[in-house]
C-alpha positions, 0 to 999 in steps of 0.5 A: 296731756289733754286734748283740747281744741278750739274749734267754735269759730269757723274761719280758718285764715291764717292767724286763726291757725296760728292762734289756735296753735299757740293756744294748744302750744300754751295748753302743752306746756302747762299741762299738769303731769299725774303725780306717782305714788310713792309703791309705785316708785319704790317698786320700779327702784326695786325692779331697776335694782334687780335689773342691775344685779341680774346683768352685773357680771356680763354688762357692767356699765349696763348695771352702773346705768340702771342703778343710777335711774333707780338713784333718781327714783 
């Protein structure tokens, strides 16, 4: 997310306010989002399955949950 901010008019009515804050609304919601890498997916499918295998036997629905994250990888 990037800091953006729109300070270069000095007047701070109201729409002014309202406008900058539609503008780092628009910003928010179209900021793009770092890609992962494809290690660093597998690696935290493999830690999340390791997960589940460690905790099996004592939490079940805990093991079931942790391998459906890793499924959506």
């Amino acid at each position: 997310m990037s800091a953006t901010t729109y300070n270069s008019v000095n007047d701070t009515g109201y729409f002014t306010n309202v406008a900058n804050a539609v503008r780092q609304l628009i910003t928010a919601v179209f900021a793009v989002k770092p890609a992962m890498s494809q290690r660093n997916k597998e690696e935290t499918i493999w830690w999340l399955n390791s997960l589940a295998n460690d905790c099996e036997r004592h939490s079940p629905s805990l093991s079931a949950e942790l391998r459906f994250f890793a499924s959506r990888g």
